[in-house]
N, C-alpha and C positions, 0 to 999 in steps of 0.2 A: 379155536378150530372154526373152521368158513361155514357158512350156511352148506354149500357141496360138498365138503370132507363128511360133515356131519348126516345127509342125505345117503352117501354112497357107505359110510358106515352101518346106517339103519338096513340099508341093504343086503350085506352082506350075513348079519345078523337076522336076517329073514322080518324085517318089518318093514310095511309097506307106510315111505314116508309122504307126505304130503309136498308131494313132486308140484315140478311148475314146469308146465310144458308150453313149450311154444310148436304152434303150427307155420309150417312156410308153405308157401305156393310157389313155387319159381315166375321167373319171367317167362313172356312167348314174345317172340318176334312177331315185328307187323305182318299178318299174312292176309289171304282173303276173309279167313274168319276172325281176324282180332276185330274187322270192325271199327279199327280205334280212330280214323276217318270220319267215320260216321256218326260215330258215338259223342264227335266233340261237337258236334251240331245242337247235342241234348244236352252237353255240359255233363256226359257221361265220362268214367275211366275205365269201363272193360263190360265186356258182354256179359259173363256168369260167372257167379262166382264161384270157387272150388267145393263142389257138392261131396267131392269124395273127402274130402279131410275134415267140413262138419259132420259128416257121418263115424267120419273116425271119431271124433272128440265128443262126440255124445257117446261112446263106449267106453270112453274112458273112465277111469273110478270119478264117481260126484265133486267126492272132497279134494281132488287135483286140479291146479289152477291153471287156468289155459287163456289163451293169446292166438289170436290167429293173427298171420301178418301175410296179405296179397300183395305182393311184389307187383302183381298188374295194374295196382292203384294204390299203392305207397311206398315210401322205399325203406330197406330193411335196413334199421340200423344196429353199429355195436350193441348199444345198451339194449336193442330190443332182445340181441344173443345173449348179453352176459344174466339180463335178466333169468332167464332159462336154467333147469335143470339138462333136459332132454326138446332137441330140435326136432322136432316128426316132418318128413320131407316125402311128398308124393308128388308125381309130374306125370306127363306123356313123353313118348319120345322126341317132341321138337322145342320141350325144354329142357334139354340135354345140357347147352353152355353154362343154360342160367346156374342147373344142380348142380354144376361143377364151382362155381363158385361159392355158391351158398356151403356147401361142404368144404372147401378150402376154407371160409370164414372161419367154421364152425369150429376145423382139427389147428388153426393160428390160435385161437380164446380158448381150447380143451372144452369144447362143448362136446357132450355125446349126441349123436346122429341116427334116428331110426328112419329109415328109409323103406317105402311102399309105393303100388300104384303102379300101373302098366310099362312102363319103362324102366323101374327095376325089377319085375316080375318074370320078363322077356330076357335080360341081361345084367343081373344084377353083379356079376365075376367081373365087370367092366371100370366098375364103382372102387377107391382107393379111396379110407379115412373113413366110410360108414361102418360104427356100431353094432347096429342090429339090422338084417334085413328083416320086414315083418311082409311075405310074399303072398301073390293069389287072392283070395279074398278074404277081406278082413274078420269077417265075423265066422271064420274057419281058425284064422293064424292067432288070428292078435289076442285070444285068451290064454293061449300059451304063452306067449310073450310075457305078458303080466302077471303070470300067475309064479312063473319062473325069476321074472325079476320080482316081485313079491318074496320068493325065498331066497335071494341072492345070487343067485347062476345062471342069468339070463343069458340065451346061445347068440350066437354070431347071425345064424341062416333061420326062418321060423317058414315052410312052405308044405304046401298040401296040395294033392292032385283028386282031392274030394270036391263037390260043387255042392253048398248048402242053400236049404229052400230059405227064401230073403223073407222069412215072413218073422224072422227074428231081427234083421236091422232096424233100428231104433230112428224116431225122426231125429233128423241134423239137426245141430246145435246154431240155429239162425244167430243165436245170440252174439255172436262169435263176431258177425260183420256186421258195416254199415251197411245196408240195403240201397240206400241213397247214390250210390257209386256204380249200381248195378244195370243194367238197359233191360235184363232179364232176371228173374229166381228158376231153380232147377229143383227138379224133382224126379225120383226114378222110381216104375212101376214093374218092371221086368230086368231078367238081364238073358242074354242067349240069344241064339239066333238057330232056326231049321235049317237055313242053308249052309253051304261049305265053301264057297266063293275061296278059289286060290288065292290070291292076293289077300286076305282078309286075317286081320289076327283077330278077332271078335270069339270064334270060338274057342282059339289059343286060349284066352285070358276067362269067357265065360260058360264053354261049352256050347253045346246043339240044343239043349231039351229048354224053352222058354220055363224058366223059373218066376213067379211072380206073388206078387203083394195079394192082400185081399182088400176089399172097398173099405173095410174102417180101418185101415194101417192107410192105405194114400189119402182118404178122407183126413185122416189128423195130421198128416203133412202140410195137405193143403191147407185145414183150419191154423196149424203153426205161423204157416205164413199169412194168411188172412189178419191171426190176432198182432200181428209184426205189424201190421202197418200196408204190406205190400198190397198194389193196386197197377196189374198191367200185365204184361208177358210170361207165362212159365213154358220152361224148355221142359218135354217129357225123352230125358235124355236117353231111350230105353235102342239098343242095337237095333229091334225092332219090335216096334210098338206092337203088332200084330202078328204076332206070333202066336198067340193062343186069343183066335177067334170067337170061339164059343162064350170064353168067361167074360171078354169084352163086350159082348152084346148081350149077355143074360146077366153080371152083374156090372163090372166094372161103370162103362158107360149111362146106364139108367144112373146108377146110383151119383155121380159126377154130375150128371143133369140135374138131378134133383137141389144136389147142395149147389149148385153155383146158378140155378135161377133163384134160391131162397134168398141166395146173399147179394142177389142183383147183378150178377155179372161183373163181379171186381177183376176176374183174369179173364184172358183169353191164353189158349192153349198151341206149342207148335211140337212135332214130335218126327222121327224115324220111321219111316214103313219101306218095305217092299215093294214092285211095282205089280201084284197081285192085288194091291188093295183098288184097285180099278174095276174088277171082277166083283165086287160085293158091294152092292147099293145100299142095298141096308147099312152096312156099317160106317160107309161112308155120310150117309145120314145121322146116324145115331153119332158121329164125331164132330158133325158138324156142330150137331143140336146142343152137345155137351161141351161146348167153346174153340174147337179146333177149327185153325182157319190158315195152317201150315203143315206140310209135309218136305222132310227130307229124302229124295230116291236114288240110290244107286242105279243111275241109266247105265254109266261106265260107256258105251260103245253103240250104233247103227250097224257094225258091223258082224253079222252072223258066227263066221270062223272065229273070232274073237272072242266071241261072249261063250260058245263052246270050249275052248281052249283054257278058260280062267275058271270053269262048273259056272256060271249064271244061266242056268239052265230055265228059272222061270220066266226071263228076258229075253227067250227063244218064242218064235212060234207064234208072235204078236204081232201086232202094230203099235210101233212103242209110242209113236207120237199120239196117237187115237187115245192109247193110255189113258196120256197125260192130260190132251185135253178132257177124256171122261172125269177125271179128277178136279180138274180147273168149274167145269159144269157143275159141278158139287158143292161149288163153293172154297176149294180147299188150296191154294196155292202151294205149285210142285216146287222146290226146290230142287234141282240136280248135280250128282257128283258125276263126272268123266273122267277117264282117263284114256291116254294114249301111249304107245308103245310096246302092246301087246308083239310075239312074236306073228301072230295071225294077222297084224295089221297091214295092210296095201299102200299103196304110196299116195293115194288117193283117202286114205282119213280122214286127213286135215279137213278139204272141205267137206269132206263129209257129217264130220263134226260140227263144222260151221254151221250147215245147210240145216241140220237135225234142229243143233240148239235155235236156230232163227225162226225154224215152222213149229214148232214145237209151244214157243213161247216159254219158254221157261227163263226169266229174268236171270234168276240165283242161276246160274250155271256153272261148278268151278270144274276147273279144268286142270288137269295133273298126270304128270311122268309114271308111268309104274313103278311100283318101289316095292323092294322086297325086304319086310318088317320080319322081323326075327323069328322061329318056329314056325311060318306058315307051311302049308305047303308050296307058295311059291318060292319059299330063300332055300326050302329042304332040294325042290327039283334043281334050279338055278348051282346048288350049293353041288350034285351031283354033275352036273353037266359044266363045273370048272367054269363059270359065267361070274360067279360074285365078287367083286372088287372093293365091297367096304359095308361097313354097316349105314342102313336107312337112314336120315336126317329129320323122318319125320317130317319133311315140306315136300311136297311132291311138288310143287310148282319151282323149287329152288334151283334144278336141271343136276342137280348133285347125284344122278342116276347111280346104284351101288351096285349095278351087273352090267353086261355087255348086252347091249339089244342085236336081234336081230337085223333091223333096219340099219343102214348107215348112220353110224350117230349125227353127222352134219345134217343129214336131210331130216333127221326127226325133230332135233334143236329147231333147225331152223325153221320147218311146220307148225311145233310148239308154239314157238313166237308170233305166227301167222294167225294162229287160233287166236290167243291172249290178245292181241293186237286188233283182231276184228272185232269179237264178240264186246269187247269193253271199250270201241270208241265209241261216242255218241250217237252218232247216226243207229248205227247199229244196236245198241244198246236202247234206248228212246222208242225203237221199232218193236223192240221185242216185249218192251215195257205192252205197248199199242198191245201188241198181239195175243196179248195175257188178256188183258180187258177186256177184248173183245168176244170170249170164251169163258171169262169169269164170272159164276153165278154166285157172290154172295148171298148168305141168309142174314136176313135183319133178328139181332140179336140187342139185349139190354146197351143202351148208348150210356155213356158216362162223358158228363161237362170236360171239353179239354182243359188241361191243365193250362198253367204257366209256362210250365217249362216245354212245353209242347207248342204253346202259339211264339214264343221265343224260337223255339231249332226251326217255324214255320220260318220268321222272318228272317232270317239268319239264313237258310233255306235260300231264301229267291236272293237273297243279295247276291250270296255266294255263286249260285249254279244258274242263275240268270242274269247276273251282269259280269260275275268275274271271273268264270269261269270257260274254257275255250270252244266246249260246247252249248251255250249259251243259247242259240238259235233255238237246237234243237229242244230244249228244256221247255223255251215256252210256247213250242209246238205242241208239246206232249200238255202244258199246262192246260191249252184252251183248250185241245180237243178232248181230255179226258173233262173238261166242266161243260163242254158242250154235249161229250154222246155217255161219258159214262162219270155224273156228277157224285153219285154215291161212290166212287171208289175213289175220290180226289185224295182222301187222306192215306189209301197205299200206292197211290199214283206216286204221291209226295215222297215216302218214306221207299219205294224204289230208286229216285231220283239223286238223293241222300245216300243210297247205297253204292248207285251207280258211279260218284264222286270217287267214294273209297277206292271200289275194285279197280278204276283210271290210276288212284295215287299209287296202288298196291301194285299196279302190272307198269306204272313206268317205272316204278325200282326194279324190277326186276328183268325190264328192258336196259338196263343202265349194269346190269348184275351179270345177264346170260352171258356166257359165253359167246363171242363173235365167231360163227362158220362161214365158210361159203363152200358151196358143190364143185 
């Protein structure tokens, strides 16, 4: 009898055998955030690694043997399936291709298939050949799962519409990756979000009320990865970081300062907020002080009827650019997410958008189609008013729109492309890099010797984006004058410029990809 015959017997018999699990990650397609552009600069293969499946495998029973395999920086082979009792399969929705074939693999070998994570949580009836669904949130479904396959009757669907306080997830099982492969580590201190943002599945998947950690549960995360080796970037992957104000400034953040000037400053911290965190000085001090020196903002729109139209009501009523640079002054570089295609939007957007992201100064600017991702209330409205034409792709930059816009689809494509087209050639791009620094008040914080690999992506760096690349002039306009007026910030002068490459390579595929309209 086969080591499997023999495992799914134990099973049946209600004993919990010493299973050998494999994790997979699926693939992501190049998009503005794979980075993978940028990343080969540092002799990297992917941004972060899958935080939500070391978090699964460390729930796992002790004595069950585990494997993770990231398809974003290896590739998955048979033997790594046959090896396997059970394949544990999590994604987003814009690795949808990849799961489909990892799952054809899986049901060609008779491997069994437990599948989680926001893409089958949203639509898991979509899914042929998967096992067990284990939905929602893990540390609600997956003891059932286990406890059930433990007596032999494990169900098909495992899902809950409870929201449990996270102060029971255990830290991820670092052990699981190479760290080496990583440009970033991830770590999550909240989940949820206060707002309700149409477009938005965030509280689909986490609800409203911010749930969160306390300082010795993220404290021994971040010691895990301290005692790992790791030295450099963590993503605070949290919907939004600031969603419970008070615990952040009375404990969370002192207690973060405290352990990461003991330990010298081996990380620096980037995270998700709101664009209310502009309004709080204090806290954006106390984030700074405690290593944060990035923020991701849903700006989405300049445009008022819009940002009404979708609930972003706290992007009402401001000056959004003023915001940002209040933030920028902090020390804290904005990141920003856009979109266009709102039904509110004027034919006048585009540059609108333009204009915003250029005075603004916000480098990281990604720009995206509205998409209507499953259960929001945007695909429920859309879904009543006979508009939706196909499920989300999870790339909003892809023009794979899944509803009818209101605006003429040729003039919006073709605005799309106008946006993508200005904001990421050189000139323009190199400008906005300028415009950042010129409003950017870093704090001087513990310095650490650069590395190898870092004065290597330097060299590697000017070859590239100063000799061989077609914006080249501009590059070493940006080189002198950020060593001439703003020398302290050369090294994210650099690591813009490096970025700036990517989102070129990522929007001419996708100028090579759109759709051809004309009016």
């Amino acid at each position: 009898m086969t080591r499997k015959c023999i495992s799914y017997v134990h099973q049946r018999n209600g004993v919990q055998p010493n299973l050998k699990i494999l994790l997979v990650y699926p693939l992501y397609p190049d998009t503005f955030w794979s980075f993978r552009y940028a990343l080969r600069f540092l002799s990297k293969r992917a941004a972060f690694p899958p935080l939500g499946l070391l978090t699964v495998a460390a729930m796992l029973p002790r004595q069950w043997q585990k494997k993770l395999v990231d398809m974003n920086v290896t590739t998955l082979t048979d033997e790594d399936l046959k090896w396997a009792d059970y394949v544990f399969v999590s994604a987003m929705s814009i690795q949808k291709d990849s799961v489909e074939t990892v799952i054809s693999r899986c049901n060609r070998l008779n491997i069994k298939v437990v599948a989680g994570g926001p893409l089958f949580t949203t639509g898991y009836e979509q899914f042929r050949g998967v096992d067990h669904f284990v939905l929602n949130e893990a540390e609600v479904t997956l003891p059932g799962f286990l406890k059930d396959l433990e007596n032999g009757h494990a169900q098909h669907v495992y899902t809950s519409a409870k929201w449990k306080e996270i102060v029971s997830s255990p830290v991820p099982l670092w052990e699981l990756v190479d760290m080496r492969h990583y440009n970033w580590m991830s770590v999550q201190y909240s989940r949820g979000c206060p707002f309700d943002c149409e477009f938005c599945d965030v509280v689909v998947l986490n609800g409203h009320n911010p749930r969160t950690k306390g300082k010795d549960q993220l404290l021994a995360e971040l010691e895990e990865l301290y005692n790992k080796g790791w030295r450099g970037g963590v993503f605070v992957v949290d919907d939004n970081f600031i969603g419970n104000k008070v615990k952040l400034k009375t404990e969370i953040l002192p207690a973060v300062t405290r352990w990461i000037e003991e330990k010298k400053h081996p990380f620096s911290f980037s995270t998700q907020s709101s664009i209310n965190l502009s309004d709080d000085e204090e806290l954006m001090q106390l984030m700074v002080k405690a290593g944060f020196d990035a923020v991701f903002v849903g700006i989405e729109t300049p445009e008022d009827d819009s940002l009404l139209e979708c609930g972003k009501h706290h992007n009402r009523n401001r000056d959004l650019i003023a915001s940002v640079k209040t933030i920028h002054n902090h020390g804290l570089q904005v990141q920003g997410g856009f979109i266009v295609g709102f039904d509110s939007d004027p034919v006048s957007i585009f540059k609108s958008q333009i204009n915003f992201i250029q005075k603004s100064g916000i480098v990281t600017a990604m720009v995206g189609l509205l998409s209507a991702l499953p259960e929001t209330r945007l695909y429920r409205r859309l879904k009543n008013e006979n508009r939706l034409l196909k499920e989300a792709s999870g790339d909003n930059t892809d023009c794979s729109m899944n509803f009818i816009p209101k605006m003429n689809y040729e003039t919006l494509i073709n605005g799309y492309r106008e946006v993508i087209n200005t904001i990421y050639s050189p000139k323009q791009y190199y400008e906005r890099v300028m415009a950042f620094l010129k409003d950017y008040r870093p704090k001087r914080k513990g310095m650490s010797r650069p590395r190898l690999r870092i004065l290597k992506g330097a060299v590697i760096s000017v070859w590239v984006l100063g000799i061989m690349d077609r914006g080249r002039k501009y590059f070493w306009r940006l080189l002198f004058s950020t060593m001439l007026k703003y020398p302290r910030s050369l090294a994210i002068s650099m690591t813009f410029a490096v970025c700036g490459f990517h989102f070129r390579k990522v929007a001419d595929g996708y100028n090579k990809t759109l759709p051809t309209v004309r009016h």
